[in-house]
C-alpha positions, -999 to 999 in steps of 0.1 A, spaced: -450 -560 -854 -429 -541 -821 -439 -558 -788 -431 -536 -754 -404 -544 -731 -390 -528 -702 -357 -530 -692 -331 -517 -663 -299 -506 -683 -274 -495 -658 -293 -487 -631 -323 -465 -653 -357 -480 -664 -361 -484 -704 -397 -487 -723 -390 -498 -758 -407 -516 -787 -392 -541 -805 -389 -564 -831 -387 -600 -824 -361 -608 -841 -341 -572 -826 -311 -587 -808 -307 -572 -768 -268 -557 -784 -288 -539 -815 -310 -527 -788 -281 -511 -768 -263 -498 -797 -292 -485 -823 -320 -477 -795 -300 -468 -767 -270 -452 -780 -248 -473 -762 -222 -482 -780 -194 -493 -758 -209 -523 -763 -192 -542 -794 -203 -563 -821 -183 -586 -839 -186 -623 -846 -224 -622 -848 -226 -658 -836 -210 -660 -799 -175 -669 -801 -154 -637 -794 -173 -623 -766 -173 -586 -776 -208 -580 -771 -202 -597 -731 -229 -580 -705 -244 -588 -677 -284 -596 -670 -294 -600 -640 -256 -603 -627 -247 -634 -652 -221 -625 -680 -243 -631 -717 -236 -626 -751 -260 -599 -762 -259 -606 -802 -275 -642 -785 -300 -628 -767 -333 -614 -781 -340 -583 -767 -378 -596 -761 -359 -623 -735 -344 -597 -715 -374 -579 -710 -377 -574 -670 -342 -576 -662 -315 -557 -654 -283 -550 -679 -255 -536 -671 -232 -525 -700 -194 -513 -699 -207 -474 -695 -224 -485 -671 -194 -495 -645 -180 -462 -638 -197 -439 -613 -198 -400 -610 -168 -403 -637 -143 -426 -620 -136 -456 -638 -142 -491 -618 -118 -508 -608 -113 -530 -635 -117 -503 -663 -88 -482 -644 -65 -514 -641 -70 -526 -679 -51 -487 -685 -28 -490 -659 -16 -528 -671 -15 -520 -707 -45 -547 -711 -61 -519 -737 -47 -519 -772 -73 -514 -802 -95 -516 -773 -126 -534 -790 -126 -567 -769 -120 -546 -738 -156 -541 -729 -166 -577 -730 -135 -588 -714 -137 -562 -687 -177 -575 -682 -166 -611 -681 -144 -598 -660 -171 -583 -631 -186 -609 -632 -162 -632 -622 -147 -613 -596 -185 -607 -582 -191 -645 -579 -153 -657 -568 -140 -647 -538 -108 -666 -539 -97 -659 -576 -72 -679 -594 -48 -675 -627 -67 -706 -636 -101 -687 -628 -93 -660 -648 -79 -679 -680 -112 -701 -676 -134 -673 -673 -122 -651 -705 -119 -681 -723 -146 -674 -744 -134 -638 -759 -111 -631 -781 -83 -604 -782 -65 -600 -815 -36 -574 -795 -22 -585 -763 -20 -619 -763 -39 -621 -730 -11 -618 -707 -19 -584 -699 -58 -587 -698 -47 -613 -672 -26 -586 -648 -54 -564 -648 -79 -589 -639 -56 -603 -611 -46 -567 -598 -80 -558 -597 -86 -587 -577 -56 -582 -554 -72 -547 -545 -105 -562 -538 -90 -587 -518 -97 -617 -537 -70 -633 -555 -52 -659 -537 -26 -666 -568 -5 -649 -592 15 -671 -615 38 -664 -638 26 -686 -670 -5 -661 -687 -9 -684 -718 -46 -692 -725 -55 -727 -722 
């Protein structure tokens, strides 16, 4: 049996029906056609399917779609505006922080919302922050750059270091 839920996905009002057991990611991918959003793990340990509800960084395959009902999500397609990437989409390019490219959406979500809650960002921030996704290419040090040279422009990171190894 579907039960209604309504939804703001990046910035629009949703109406859907779903099944109880319908996951907030298969929602975005399979109802909503938004696909930048990644599945992989299943279970909450790579961070690929990172958003944000209500501002705060979640794992959609944990979520039940019927949890989020009410609140706001904002997926990787929705960062960029009138087709100019954000900032953080336009410095994974520019660092080489995109291989493959599939954790790139959850990192870069994990990502926003760190740099919306911190105003004085760390190395240490940022390794503690994406500690909980997984990329298979970079080794991280790149992914790192980008989140700190974001935060450079922005004005908010205080230290660069040179050691990028994950704790």
């Amino acid at each position: 049996m579907k039960h209604p839920i309504t939804l703001v996905v990046n910035g629009e009002d949703q109406y859907l029906d779903v099944e109880p057991r319908e996951t907030l990611l298969q929602v975005l991918r399979q109802s909503l056609c938004l696909t930048g959003t990644k599945e992989s793990c299943g279970v909450g340990e790579c961070g690929a399917c990172a958003v944000l509800l209500d501002g705060k960084v979640i794992n959609s395959c944990l979520t039940l779609a019927m949890e989020a009902s009410g609140q706001t999500v904002t997926t990787i397609e929705g960062l960029s505006k009138c087709g100019e990437l954000h900032m953080l989409q336009r410095m994974f390019v520019e660092k080489g922080a995109v291989q493959c490219g599939y954790c790139s959406p959850g990192m870069i979500m994990t990502a926003k919302s760190l740099l919306d809650r911190n105003h004085h960002l760390t190395e240490d921030d940022v390794k503690r922050a994406i500690a909980g996704n997984i990329c298979r290419c970079t080794g991280y040090k790149k992914i790192i750059e980008a989140i700190l040279g974001a935060a450079t422009e922005m004005g908010k990171a205080i230290s660069v270091g040179a050691d990028t190894t994950v704790p």
